[in-house]
C-alpha positions as CSV (number, residue, x, y, z in Angstrom):
1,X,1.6,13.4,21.6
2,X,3.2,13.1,18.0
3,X,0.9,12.6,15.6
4,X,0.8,9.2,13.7
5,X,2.3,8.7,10.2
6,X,-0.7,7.8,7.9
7,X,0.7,6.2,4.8
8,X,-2.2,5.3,2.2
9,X,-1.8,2.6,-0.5
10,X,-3.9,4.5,-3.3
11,X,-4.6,3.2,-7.3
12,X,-8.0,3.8,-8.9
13,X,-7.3,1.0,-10.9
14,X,-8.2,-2.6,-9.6
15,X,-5.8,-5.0,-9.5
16,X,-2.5,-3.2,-9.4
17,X,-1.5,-4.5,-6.0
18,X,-2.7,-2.4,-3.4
19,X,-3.3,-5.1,-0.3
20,X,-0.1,-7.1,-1.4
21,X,1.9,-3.6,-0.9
22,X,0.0,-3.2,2.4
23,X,0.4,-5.7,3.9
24,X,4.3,-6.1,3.2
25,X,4.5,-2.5,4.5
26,X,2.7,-3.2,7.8
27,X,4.5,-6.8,8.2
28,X,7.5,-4.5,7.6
29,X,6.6,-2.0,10.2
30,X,5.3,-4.4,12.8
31,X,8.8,-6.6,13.3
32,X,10.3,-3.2,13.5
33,X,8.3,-2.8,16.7
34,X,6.2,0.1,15.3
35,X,2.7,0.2,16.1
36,X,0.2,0.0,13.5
37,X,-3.3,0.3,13.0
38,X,-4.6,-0.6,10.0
39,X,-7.9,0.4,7.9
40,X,-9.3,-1.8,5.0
41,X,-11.7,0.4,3.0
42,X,-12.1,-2.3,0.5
43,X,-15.5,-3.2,1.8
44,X,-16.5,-6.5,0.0
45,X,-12.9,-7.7,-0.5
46,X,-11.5,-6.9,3.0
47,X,-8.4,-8.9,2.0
48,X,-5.7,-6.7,4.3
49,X,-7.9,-7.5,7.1
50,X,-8.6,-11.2,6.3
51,X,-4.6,-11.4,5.8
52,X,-4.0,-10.4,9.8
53,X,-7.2,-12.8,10.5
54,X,-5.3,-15.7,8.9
55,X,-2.2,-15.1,10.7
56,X,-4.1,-15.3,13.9
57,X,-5.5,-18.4,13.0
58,X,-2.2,-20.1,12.1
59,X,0.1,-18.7,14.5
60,X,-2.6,-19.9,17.3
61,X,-2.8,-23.5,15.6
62,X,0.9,-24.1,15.6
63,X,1.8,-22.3,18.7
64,X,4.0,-19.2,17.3
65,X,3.4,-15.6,17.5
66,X,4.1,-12.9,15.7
67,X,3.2,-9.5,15.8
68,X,-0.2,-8.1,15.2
69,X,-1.2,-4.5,14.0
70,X,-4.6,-2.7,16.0
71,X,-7.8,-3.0,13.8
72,X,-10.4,-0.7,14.4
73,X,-13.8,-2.4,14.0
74,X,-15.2,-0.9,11.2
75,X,-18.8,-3.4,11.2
76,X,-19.4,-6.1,9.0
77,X,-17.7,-4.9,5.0
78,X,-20.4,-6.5,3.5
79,X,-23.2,-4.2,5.1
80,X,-21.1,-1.5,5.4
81,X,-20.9,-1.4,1.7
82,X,-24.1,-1.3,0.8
83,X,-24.7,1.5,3.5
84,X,-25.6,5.3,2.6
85,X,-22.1,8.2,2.3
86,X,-23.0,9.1,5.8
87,X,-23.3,6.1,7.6
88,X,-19.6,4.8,5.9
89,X,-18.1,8.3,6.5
90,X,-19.1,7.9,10.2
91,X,-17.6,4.6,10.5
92,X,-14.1,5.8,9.1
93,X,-14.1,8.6,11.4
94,X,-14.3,6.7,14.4
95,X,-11.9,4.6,13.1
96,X,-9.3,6.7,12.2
97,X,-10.0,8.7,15.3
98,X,-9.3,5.3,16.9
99,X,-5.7,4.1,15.3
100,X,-4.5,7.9,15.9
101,X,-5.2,7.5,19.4
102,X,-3.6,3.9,19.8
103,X,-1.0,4.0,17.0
104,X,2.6,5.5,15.6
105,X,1.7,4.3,11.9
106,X,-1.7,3.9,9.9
107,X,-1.9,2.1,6.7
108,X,-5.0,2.7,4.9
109,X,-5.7,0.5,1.7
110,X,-8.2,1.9,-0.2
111,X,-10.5,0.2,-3.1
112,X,-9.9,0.1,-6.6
113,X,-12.5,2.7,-7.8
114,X,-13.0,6.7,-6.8
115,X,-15.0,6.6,-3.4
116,X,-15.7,8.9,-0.9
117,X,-13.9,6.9,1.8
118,X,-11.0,6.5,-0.4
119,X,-11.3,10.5,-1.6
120,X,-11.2,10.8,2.7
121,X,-8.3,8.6,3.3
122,X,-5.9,10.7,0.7
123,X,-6.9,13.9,2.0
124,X,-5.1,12.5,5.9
125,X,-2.0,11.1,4.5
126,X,1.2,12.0,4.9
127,X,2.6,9.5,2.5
128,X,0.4,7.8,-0.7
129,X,1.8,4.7,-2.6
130,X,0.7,4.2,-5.6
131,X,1.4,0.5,-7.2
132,X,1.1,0.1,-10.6
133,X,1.8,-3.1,-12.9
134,X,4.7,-2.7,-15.8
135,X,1.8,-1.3,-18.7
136,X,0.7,1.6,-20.4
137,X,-2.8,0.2,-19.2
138,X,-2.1,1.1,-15.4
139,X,-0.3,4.0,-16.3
140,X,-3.4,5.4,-17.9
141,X,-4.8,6.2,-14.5
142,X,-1.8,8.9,-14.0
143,X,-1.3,10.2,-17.2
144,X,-2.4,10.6,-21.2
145,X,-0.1,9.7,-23.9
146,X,-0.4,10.5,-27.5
147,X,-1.8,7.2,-29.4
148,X,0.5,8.2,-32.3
149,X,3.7,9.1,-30.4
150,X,3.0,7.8,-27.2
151,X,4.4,11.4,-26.0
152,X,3.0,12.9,-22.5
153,X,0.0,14.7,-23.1
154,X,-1.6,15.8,-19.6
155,X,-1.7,13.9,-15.8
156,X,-5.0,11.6,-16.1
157,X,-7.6,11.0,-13.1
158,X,-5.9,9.4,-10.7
159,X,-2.9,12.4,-10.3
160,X,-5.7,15.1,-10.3
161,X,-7.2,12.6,-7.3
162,X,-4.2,13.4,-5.7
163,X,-3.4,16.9,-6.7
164,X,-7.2,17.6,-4.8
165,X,-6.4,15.6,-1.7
166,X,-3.2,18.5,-1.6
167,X,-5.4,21.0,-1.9
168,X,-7.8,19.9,0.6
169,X,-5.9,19.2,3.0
170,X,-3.5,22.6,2.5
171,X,-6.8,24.6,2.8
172,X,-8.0,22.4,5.9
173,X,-4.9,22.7,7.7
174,X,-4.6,26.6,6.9
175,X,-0.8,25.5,5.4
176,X,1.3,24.1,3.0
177,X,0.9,20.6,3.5
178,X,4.1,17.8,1.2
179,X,2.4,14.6,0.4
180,X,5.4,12.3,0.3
181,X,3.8,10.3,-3.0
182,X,5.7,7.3,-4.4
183,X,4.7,5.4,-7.4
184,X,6.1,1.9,-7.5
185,X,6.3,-0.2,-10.6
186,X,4.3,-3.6,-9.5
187,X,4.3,-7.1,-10.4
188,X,7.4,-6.7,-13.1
189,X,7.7,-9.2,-15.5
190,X,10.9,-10.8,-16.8
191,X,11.0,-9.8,-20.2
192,X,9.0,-6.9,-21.8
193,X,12.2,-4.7,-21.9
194,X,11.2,-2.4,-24.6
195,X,7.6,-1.7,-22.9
196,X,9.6,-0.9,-20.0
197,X,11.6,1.5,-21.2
198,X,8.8,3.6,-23.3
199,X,7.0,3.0,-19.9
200,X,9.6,4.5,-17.6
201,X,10.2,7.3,-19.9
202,X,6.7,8.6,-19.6
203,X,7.0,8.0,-15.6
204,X,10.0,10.6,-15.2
205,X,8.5,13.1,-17.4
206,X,4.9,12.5,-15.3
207,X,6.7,12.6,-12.3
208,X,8.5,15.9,-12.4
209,X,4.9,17.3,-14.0
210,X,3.0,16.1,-10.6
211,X,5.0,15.3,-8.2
212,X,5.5,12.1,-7.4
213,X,9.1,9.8,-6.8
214,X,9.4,6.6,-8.5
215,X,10.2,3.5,-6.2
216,X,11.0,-0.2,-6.4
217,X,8.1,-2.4,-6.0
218,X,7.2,-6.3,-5.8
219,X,8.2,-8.5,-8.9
220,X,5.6,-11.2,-9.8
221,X,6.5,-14.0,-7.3
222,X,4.4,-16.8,-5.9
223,X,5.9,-16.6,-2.9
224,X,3.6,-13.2,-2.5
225,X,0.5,-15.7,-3.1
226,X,1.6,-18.6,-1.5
227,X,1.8,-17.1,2.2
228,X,-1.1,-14.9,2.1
229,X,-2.9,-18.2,3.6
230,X,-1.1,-18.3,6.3
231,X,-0.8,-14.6,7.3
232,X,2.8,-14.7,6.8
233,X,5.0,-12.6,4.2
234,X,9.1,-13.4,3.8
235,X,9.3,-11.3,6.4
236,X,8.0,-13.7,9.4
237,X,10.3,-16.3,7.5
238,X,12.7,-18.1,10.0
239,X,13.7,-21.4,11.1
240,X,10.9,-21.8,13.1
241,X,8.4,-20.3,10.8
242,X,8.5,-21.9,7.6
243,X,5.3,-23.4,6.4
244,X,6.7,-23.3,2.5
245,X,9.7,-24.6,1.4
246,X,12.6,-22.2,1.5
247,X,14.6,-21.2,-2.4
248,X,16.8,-18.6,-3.5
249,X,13.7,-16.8,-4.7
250,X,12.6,-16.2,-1.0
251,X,15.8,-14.1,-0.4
252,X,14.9,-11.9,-3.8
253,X,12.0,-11.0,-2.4
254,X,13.2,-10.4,1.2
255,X,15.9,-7.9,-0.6
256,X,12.8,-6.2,-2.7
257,X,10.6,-5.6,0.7
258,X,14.3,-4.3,2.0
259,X,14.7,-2.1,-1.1
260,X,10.7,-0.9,-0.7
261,X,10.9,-0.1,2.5
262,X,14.2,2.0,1.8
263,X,12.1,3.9,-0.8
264,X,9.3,4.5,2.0
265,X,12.1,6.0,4.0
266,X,11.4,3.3,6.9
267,X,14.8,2.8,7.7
268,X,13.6,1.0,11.3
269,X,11.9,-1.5,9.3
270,X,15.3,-2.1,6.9
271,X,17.4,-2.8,10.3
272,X,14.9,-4.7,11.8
273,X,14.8,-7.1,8.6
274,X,18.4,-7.3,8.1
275,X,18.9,-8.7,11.9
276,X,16.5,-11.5,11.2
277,X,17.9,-12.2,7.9
């Protein structure tokens, strides 16, 4: 059997959008009749799984269905949290032995914070996405700039994260192992142009120091809040599903999950899209 694609949604920094990202890329995958497993190792907040619990709920209450990825039970978060390194680390195991038994594509979202079970989940994928919001603050976490100059100085914690999980998994797999990694700018505001520019400047010269490729991400719309109830992204959107009112800012955002998943390389999940459009 092929081996599953194991794409993890990685940021040591809370609040850049990790589980927004996710679960746009597994919607994504899922109506392009992929199947997915997910793992949420963001133990208290859980909010990829509680997502796909929410969509179960509603599609069940007003009789539509859509598809689902395979969750691998995990235990209760909230215990699971407080547990020792072992007892967590045993847990992933069996679920990631699990979705690569049962699925062609894991997503793994992964806490804000350096964990073991997050330092575990980079070292098995084959892809890491990295969202970051449009500030000097986020990029901190990839790499030091001069307060004076703002010029590069050196790749900051989160990049030598990654630049281990390489390593370790090169020297577990006896081979030179690519990590696909994609940074994508997150939550863009509308004005700020200057910022960006310094900002994206700093990106290009980090990214050809640790290699990473810069890709499009999600603007700050509420349309990516206001169906996270429901268990529904703009991709589920049609005339049957349509618990929101519909605006010219819903077809933005279907076109940014189109241009994201063009970035990811998921070109299944860009035809699949384009015929429900």
């Amino acid at each position: 059997m092929a081996q599953p694609q194991v794409i993890v949604i990685g940021n040591e920094k809370g609040g850049a959008g990790k589980s927004t990202l996710a679960i746009h890329i597994v919607t994504g995958l899922l109506h392009a009749g992929r199947k997915v497993a997910i793992i949420d190792l963001d133990l208290r907040q859980r909010s990829l799984e509680r997502f796909f619990a929410n969509r179960i709920a509603w599609t069940k209450a007003n009789g539509h269905e859509l598809p689902l990825p395979i969750v691998p039970d995990m235990g209760d978060g909230k215990l699971l949290h407080k547990a020792d390194e072992a007892e967590q680390m045993s847990r992933f195991e069996a679920a990631f032995s699990y979705a690569k038994s049962s699925a062609d594509v894991i997503v793994i979202d992964t806490p804000g914070g350096d964990t073991p079970l997050s330092r575990a989940a980079h070292g098995r994928a084959d892809q890491i996405v990295t969202p970051m919001n449009d500030s000097f603050v986020d990029f901190d976490l990839l790499g030091e700039v001069d307060p004076v100059t703002l010029d590069l100085i050196r790749p900051s914690i989160y990049s030598e994260s990654v630049w281990e999980a390489r390593k370790h998994r090169a020297i577990a797999e006896g081979r030179q192992v690519t990590i696909d990694w994609i940074v994508v700018t997150n939550r863009l505001a509308v004005a700020e142009a200057r910022n960006r520019r310094r900002l994206a400047s700093r990106m290009a010269k980090l990214a050809k120091r640790v290699g990473f490729r810069v890709g499009p991400g999600l603007r700050d719309r509420v349309i990516y809040r206001e169906l996270f109830p429901f268990g529904l992204t703009v991709a589920d959107l049609s005339n049957d599903i349509r618990p929101v009112s519909v605006s010219l800012a819903h077809v933005a955002a279907r076109q940014e999950m189109r241009n994201l998943m063009q970035a990811l390389g998921l070109d299944d999940a860009i035809s699949a899209m384009d015929a429900a459009a």
